[in-house]
Biopython code that builds the backbone (N, CA, C, O; Angstrom):
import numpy as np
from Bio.PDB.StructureBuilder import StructureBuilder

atoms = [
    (1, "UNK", "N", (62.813, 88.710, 57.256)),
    (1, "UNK", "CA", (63.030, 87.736, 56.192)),
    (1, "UNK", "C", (61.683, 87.309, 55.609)),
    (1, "UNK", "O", (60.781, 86.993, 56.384)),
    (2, "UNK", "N", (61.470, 87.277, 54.089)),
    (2, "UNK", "CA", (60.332, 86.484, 54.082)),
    (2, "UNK", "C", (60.288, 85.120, 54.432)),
    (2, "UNK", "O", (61.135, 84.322, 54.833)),
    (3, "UNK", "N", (59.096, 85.056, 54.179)),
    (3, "UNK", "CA", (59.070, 83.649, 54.117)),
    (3, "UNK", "C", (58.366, 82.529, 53.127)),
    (3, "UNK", "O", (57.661, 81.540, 53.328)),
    (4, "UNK", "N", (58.815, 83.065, 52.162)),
    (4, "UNK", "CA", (58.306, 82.218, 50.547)),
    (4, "UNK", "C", (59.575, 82.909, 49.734)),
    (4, "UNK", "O", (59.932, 84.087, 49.713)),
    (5, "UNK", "N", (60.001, 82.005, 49.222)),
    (5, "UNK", "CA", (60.848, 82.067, 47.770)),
    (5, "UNK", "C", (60.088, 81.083, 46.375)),
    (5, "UNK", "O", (59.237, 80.201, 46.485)),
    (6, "UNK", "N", (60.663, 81.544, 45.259)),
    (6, "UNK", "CA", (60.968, 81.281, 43.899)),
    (6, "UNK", "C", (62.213, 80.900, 43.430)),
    (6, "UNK", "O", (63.066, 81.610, 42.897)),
    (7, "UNK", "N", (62.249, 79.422, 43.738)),
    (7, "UNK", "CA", (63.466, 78.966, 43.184)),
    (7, "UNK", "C", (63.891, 78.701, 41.807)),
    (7, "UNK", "O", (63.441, 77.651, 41.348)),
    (8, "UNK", "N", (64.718, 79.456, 40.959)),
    (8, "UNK", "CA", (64.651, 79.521, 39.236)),
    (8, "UNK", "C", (65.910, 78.215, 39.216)),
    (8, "UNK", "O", (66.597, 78.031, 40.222)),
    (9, "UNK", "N", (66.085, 77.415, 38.023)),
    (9, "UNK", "CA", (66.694, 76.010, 37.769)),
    (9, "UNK", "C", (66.554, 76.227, 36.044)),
    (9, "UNK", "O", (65.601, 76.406, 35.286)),
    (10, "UNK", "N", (67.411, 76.158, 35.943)),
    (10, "UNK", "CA", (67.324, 75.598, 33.560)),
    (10, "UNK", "C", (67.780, 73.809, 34.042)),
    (10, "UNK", "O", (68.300, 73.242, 35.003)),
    (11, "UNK", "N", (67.345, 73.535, 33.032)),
    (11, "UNK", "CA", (67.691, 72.258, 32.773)),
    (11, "UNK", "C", (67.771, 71.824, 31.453)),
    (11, "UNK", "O", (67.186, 72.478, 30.589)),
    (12, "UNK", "N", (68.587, 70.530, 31.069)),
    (12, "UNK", "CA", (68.578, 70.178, 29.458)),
    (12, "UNK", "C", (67.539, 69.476, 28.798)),
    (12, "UNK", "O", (67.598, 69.143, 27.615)),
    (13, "UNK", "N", (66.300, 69.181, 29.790)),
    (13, "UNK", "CA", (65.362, 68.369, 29.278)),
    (13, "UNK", "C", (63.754, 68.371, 29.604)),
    (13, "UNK", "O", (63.417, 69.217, 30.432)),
    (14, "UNK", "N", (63.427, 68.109, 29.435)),
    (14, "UNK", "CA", (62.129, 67.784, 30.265)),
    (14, "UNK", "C", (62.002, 66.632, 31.117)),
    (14, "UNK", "O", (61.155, 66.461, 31.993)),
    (15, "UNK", "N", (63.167, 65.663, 30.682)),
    (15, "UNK", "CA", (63.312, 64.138, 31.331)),
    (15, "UNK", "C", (63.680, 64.590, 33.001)),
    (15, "UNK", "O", (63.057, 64.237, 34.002)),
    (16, "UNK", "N", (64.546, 65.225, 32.949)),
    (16, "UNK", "CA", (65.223, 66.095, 33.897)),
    (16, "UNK", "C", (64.441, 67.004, 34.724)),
    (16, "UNK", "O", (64.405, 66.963, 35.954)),
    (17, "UNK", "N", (63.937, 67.665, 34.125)),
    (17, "UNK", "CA", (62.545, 68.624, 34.775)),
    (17, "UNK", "C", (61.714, 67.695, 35.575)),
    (17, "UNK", "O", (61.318, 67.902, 36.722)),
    (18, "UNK", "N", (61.521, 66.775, 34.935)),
    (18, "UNK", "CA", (60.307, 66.327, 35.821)),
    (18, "UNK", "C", (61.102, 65.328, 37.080)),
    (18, "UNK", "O", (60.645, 65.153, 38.209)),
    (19, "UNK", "N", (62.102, 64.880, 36.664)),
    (19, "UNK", "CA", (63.320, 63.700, 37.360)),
    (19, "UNK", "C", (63.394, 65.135, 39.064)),
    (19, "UNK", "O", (63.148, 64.982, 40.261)),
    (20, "UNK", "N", (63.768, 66.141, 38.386)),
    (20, "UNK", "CA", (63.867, 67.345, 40.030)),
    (20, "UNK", "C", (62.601, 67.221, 40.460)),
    (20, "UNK", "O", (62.463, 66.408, 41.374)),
    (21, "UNK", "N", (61.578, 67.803, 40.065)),
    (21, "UNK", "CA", (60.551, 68.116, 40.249)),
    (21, "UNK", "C", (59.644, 67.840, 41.072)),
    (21, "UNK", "O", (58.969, 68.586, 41.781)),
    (22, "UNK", "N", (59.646, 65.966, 40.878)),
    (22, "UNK", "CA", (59.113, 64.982, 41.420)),
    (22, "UNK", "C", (59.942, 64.778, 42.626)),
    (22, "UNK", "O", (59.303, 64.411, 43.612)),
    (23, "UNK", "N", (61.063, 64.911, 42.761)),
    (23, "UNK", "CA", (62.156, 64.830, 43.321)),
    (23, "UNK", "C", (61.838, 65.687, 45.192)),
    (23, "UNK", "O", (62.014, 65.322, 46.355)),
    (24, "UNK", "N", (61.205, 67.164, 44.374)),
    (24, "UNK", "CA", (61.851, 68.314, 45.239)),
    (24, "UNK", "C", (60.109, 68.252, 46.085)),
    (24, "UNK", "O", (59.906, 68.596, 47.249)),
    (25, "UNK", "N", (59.274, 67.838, 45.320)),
    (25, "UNK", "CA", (57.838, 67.563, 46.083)),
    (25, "UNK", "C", (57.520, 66.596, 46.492)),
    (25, "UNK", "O", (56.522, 66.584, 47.212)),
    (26, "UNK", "N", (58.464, 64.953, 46.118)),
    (26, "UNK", "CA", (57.968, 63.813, 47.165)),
    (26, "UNK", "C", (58.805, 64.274, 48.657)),
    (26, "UNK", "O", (58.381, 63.835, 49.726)),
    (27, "UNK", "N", (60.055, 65.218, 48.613)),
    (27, "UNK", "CA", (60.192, 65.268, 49.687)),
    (27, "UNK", "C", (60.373, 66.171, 50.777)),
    (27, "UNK", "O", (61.143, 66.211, 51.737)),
    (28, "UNK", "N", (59.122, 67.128, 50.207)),
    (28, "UNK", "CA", (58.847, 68.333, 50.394)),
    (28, "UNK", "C", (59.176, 69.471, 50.638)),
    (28, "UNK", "O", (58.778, 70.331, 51.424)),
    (29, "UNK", "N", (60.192, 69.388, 49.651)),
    (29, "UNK", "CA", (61.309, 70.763, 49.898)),
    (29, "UNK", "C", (60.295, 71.817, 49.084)),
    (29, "UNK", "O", (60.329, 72.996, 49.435)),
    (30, "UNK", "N", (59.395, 71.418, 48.006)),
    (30, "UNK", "CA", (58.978, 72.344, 47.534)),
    (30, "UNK", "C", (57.345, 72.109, 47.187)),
    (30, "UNK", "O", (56.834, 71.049, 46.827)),
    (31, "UNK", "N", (56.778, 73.203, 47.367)),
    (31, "UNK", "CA", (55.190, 73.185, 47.311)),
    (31, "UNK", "C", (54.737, 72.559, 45.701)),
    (31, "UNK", "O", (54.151, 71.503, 45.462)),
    (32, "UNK", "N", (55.083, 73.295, 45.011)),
    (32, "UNK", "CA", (54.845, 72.961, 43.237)),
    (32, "UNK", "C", (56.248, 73.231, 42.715)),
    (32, "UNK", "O", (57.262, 73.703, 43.229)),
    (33, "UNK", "N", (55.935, 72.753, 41.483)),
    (33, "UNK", "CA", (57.568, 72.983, 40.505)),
    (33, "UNK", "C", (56.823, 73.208, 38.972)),
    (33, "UNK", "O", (56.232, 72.242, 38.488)),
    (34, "UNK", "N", (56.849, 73.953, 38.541)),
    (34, "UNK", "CA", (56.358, 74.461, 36.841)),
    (34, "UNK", "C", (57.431, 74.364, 36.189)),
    (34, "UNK", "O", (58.553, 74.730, 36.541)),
    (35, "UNK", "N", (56.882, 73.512, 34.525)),
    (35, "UNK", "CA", (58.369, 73.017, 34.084)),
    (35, "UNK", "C", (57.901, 73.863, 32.546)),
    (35, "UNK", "O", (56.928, 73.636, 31.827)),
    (36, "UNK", "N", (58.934, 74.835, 32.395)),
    (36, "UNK", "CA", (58.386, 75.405, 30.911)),
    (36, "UNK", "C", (58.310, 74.950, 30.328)),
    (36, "UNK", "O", (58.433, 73.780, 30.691)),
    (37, "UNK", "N", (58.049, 75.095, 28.856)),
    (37, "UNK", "CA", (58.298, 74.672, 27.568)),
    (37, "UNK", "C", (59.859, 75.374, 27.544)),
    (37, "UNK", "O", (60.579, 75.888, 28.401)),
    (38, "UNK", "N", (60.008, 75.027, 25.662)),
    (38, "UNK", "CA", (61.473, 75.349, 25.639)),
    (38, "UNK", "C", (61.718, 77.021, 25.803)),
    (38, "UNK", "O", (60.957, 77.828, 25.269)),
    (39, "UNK", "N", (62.715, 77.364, 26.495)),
    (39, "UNK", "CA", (63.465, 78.461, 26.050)),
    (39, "UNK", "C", (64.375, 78.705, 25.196)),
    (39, "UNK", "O", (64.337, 78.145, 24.101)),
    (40, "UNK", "N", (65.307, 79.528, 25.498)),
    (40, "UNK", "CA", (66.538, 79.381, 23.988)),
    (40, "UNK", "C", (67.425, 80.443, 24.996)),
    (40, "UNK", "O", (67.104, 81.618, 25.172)),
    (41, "UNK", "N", (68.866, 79.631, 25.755)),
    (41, "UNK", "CA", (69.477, 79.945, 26.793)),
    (41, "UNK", "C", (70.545, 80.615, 26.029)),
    (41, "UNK", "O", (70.790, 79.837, 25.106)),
    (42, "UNK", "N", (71.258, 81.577, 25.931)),
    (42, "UNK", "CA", (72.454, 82.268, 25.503)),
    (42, "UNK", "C", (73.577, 82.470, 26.624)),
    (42, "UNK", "O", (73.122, 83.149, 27.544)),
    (43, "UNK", "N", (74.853, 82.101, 26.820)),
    (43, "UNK", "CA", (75.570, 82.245, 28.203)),
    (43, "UNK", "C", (76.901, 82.084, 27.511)),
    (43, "UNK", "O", (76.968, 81.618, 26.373)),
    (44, "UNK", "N", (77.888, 82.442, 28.147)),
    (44, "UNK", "CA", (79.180, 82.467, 28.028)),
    (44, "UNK", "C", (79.466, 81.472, 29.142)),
    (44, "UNK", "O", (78.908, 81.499, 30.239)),
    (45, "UNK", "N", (80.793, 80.204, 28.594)),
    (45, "UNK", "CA", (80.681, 79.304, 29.498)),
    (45, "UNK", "C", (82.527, 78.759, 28.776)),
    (45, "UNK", "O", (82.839, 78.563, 27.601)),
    (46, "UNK", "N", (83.268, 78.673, 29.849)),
    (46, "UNK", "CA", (84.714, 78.651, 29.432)),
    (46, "UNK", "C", (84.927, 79.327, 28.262)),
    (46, "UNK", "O", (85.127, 78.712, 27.215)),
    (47, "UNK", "N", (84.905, 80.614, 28.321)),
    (47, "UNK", "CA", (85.678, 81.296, 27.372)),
    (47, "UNK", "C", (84.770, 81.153, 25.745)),
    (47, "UNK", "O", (85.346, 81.424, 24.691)),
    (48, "UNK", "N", (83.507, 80.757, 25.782)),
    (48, "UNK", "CA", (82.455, 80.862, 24.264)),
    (48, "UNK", "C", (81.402, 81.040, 25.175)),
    (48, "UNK", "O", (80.985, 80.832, 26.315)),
    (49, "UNK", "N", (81.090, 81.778, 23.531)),
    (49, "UNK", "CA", (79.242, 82.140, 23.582)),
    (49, "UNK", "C", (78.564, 80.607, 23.070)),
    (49, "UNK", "O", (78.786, 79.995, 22.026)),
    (50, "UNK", "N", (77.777, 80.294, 24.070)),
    (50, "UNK", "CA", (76.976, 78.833, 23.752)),
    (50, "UNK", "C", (75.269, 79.241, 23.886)),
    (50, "UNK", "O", (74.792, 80.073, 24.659)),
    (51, "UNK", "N", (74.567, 78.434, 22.943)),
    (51, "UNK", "CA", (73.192, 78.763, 22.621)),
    (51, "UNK", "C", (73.134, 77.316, 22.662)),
    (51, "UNK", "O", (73.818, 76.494, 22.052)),
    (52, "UNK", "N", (71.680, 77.063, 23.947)),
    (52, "UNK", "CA", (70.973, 75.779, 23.984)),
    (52, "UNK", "C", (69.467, 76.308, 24.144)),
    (52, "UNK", "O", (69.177, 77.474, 24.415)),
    (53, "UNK", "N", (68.770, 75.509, 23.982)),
    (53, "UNK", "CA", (67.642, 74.988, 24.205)),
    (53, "UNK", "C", (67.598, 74.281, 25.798)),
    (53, "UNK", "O", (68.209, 73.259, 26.114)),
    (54, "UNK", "N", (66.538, 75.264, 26.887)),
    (54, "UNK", "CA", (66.481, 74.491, 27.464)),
    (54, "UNK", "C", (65.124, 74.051, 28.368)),
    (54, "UNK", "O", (64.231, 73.474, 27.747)),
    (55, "UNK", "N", (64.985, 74.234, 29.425)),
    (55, "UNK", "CA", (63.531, 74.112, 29.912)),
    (55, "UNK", "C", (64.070, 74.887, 31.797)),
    (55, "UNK", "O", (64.995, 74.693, 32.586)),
    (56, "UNK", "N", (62.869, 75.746, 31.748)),
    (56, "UNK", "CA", (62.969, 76.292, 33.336)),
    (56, "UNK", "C", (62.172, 76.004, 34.669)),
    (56, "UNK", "O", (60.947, 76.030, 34.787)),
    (57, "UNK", "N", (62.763, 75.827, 35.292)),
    (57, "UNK", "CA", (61.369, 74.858, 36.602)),
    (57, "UNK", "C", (61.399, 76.332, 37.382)),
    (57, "UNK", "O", (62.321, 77.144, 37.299)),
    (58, "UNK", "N", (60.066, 76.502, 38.231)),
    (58, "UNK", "CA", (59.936, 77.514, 38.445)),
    (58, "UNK", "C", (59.347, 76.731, 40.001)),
    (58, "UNK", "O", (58.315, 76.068, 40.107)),
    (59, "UNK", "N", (60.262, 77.020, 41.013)),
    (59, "UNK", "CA", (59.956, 76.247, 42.160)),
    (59, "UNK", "C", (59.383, 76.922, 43.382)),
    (59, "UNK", "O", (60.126, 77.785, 43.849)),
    (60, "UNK", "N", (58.290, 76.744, 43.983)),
    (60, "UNK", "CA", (57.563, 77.351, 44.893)),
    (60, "UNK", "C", (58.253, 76.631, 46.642)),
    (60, "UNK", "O", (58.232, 75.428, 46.903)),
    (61, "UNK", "N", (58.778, 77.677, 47.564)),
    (61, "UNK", "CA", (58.970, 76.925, 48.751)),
    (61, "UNK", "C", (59.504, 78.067, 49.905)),
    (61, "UNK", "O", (59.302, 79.278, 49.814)),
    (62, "UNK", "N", (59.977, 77.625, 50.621)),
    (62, "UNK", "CA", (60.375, 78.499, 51.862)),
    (62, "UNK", "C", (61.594, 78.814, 51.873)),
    (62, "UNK", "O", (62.271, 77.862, 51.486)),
    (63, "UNK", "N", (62.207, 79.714, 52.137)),
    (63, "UNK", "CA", (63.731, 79.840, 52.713)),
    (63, "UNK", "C", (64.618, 78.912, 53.309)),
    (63, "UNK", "O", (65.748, 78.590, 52.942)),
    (64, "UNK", "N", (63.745, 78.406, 54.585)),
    (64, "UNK", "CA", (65.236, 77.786, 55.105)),
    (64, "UNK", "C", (65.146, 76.348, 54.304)),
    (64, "UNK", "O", (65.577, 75.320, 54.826)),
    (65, "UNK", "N", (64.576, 76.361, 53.052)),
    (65, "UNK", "CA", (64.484, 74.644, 52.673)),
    (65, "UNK", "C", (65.225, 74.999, 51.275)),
    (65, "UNK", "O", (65.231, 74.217, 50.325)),
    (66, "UNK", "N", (65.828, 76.226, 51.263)),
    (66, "UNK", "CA", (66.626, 76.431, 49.850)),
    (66, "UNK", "C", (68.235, 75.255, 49.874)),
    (66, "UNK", "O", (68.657, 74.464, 49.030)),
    (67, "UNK", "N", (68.716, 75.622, 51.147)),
    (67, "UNK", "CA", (69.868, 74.666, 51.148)),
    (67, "UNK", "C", (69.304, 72.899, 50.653)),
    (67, "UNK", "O", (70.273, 72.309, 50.176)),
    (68, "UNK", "N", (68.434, 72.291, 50.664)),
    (68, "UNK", "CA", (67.988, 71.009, 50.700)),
    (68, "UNK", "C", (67.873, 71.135, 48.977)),
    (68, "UNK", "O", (68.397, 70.382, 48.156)),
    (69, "UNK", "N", (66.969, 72.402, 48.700)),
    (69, "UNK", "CA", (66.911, 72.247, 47.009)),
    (69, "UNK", "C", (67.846, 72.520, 46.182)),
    (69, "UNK", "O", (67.677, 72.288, 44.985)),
    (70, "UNK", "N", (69.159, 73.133, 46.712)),
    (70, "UNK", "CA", (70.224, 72.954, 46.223)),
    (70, "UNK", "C", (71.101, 71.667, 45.882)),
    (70, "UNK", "O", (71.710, 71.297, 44.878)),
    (71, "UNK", "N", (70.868, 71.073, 47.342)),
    (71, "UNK", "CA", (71.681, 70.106, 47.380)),
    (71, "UNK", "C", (71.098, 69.048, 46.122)),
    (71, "UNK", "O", (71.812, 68.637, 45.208)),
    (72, "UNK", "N", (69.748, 68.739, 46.286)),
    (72, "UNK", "CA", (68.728, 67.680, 45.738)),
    (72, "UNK", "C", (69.040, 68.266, 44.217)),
    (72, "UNK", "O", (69.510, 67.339, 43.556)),
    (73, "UNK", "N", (68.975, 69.085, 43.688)),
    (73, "UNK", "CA", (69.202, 69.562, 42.222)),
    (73, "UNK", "C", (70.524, 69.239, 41.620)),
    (73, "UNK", "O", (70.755, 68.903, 40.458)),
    (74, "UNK", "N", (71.514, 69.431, 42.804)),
    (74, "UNK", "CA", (73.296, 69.339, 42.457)),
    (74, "UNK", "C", (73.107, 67.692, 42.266)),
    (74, "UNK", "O", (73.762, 67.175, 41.361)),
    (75, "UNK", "N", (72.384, 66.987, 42.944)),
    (75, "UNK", "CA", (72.460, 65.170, 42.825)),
    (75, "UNK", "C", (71.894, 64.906, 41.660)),
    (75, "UNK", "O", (72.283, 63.937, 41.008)),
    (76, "UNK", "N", (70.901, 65.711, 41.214)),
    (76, "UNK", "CA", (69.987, 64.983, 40.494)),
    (76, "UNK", "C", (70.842, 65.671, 38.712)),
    (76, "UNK", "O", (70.612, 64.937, 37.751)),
    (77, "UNK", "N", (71.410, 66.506, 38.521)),
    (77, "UNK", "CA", (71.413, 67.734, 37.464)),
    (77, "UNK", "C", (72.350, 67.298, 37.041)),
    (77, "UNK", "O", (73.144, 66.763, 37.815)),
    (78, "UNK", "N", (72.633, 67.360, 35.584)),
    (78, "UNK", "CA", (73.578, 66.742, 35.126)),
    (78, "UNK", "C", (74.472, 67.839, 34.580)),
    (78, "UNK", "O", (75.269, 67.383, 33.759)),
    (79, "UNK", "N", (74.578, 69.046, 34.766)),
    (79, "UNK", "CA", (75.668, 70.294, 34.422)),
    (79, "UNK", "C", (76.462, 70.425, 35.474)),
    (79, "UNK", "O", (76.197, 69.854, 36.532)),
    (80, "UNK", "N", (77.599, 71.237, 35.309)),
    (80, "UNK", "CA", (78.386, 71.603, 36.152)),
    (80, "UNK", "C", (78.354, 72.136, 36.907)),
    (80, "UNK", "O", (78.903, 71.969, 37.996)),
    (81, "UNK", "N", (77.576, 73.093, 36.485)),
    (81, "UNK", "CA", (77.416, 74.312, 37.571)),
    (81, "UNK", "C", (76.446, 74.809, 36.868)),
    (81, "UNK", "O", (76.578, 75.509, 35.864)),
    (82, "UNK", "N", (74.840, 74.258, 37.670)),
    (82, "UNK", "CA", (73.503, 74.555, 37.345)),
    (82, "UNK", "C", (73.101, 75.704, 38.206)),
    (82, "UNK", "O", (73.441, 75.925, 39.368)),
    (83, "UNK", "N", (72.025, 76.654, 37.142)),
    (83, "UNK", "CA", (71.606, 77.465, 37.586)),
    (83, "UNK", "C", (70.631, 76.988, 39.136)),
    (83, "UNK", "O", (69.882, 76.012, 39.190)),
    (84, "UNK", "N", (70.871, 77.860, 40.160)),
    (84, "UNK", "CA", (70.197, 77.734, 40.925)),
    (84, "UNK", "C", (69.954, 79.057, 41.526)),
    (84, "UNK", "O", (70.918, 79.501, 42.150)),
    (85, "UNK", "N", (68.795, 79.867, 41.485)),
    (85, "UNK", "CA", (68.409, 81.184, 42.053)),
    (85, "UNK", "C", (67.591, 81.333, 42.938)),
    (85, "UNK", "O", (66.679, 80.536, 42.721)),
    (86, "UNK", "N", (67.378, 81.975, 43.924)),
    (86, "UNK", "CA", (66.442, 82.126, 44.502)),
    (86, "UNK", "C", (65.838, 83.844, 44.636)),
    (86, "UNK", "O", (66.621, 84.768, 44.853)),
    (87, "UNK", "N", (64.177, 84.074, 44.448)),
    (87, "UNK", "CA", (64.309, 85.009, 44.946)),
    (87, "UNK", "C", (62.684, 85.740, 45.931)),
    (87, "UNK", "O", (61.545, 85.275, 45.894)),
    (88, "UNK", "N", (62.940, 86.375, 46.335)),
    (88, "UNK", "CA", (61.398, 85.874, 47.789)),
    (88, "UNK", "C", (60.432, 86.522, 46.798)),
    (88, "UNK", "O", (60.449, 87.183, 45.759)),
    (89, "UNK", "N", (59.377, 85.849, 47.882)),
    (89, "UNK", "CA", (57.884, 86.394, 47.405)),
    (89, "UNK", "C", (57.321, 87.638, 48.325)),
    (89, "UNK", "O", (56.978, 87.461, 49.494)),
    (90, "UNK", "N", (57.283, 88.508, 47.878)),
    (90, "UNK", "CA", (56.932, 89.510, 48.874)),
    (90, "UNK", "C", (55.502, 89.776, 48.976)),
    (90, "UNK", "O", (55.031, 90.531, 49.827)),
    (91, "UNK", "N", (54.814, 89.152, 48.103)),
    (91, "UNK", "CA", (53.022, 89.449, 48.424)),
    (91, "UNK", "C", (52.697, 87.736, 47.537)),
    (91, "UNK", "O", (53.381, 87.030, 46.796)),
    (92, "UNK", "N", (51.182, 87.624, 48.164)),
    (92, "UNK", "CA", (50.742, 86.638, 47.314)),
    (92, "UNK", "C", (49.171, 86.797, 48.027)),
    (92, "UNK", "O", (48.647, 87.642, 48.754)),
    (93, "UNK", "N", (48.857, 85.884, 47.585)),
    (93, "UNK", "CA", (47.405, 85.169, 47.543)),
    (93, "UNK", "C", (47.443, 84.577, 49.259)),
    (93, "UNK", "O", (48.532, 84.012, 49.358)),
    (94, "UNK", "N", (46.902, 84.510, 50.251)),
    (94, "UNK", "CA", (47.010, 84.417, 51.626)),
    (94, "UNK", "C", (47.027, 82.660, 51.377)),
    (94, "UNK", "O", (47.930, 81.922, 51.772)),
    (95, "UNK", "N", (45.774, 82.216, 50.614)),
    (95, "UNK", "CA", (45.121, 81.067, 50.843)),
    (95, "UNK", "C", (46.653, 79.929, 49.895)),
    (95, "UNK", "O", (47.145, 78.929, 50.418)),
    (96, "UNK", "N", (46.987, 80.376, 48.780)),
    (96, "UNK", "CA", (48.209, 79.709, 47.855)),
    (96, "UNK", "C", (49.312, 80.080, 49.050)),
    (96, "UNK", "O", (49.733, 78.949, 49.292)),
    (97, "UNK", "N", (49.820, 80.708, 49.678)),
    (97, "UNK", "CA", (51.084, 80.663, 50.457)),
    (97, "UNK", "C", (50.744, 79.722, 51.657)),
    (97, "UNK", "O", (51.545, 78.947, 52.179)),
    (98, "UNK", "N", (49.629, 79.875, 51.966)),
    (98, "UNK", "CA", (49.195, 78.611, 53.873)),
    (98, "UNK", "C", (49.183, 77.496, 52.641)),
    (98, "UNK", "O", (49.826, 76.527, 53.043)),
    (99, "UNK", "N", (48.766, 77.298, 51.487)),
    (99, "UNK", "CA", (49.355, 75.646, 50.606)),
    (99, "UNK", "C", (50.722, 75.445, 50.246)),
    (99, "UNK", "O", (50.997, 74.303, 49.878)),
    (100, "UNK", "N", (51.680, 76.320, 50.267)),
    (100, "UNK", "CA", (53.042, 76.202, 50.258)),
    (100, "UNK", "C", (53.480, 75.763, 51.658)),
    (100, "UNK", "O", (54.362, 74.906, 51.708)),
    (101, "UNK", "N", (52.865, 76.346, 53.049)),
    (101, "UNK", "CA", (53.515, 75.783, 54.379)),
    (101, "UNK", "C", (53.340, 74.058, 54.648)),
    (101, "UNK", "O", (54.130, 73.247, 55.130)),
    (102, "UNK", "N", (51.716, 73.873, 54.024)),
    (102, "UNK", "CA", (51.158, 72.637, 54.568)),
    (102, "UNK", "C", (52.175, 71.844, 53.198)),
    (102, "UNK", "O", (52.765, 70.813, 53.523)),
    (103, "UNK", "N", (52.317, 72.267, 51.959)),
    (103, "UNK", "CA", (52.876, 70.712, 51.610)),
    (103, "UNK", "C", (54.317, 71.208, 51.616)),
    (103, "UNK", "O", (54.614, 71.285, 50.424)),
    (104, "UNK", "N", (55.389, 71.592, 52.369)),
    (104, "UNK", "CA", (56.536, 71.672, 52.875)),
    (104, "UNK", "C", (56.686, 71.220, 54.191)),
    (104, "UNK", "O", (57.764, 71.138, 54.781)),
    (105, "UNK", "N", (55.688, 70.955, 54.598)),
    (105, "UNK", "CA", (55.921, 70.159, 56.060)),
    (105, "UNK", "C", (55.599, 71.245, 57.176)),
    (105, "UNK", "O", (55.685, 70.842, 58.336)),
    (106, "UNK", "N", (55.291, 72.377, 57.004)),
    (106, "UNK", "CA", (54.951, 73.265, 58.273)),
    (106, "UNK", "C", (53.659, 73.450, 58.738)),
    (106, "UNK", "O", (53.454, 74.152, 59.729)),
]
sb = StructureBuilder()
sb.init_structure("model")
sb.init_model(0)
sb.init_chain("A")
sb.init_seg("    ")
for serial, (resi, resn, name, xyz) in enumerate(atoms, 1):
    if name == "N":
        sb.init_residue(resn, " ", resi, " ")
    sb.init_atom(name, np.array(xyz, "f"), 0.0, 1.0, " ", f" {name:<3s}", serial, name[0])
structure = sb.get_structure()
């Protein structure tokens, strides 16, 4: 298993972006959180094609702390059924991944 993921999140705002964000690093589910600028989201959602504007957090953290950033995103997120992805890091920078253990609590 590794042991670093990339947790992907859209959101409707930036109010919101930063509302997780702050959220997912005071309580250290996640090392950093990068909040894009806008995108331009295209999805099929009950039966229509819907086009928003939205913003993507791009979340740095460990595996077994994905269940916690799920949960913390489902409280905080104001959609129905928000994107939540995860997917591992298979190489990095030695010195940026030992700063993902220390501010996740390991």
């Amino acid at each position: 298993m590794n042991k670093y993921i990339v947790v992907f999140c859209t959101v409707p705002s930036e109010e919101t972006g930063h509302a997780i964000a702050e959220s997912l690093v005071g309580k250290q589910f996640a090392a950093c959180v990068n909040i894009t600028g806008d995108i331009h989201s295209t999805y099929s959602w009950k039966g229509e094609v819907c086009r928003e504007s939205e913003r993507l957090l791009i979340i740095k953290s460990r595996p077994e702390l994905f269940g916690d950033i799920e949960k913390e995103i489902c409280t905080l997120h104001p959609y129905e059924v928000p994107e939540i992805i995860s997917v591992p890091i298979t190489q990095g920078f030695q010195p940026y991944l030992s700063w993902i253990d220390e501010m996740t609590g390991k």
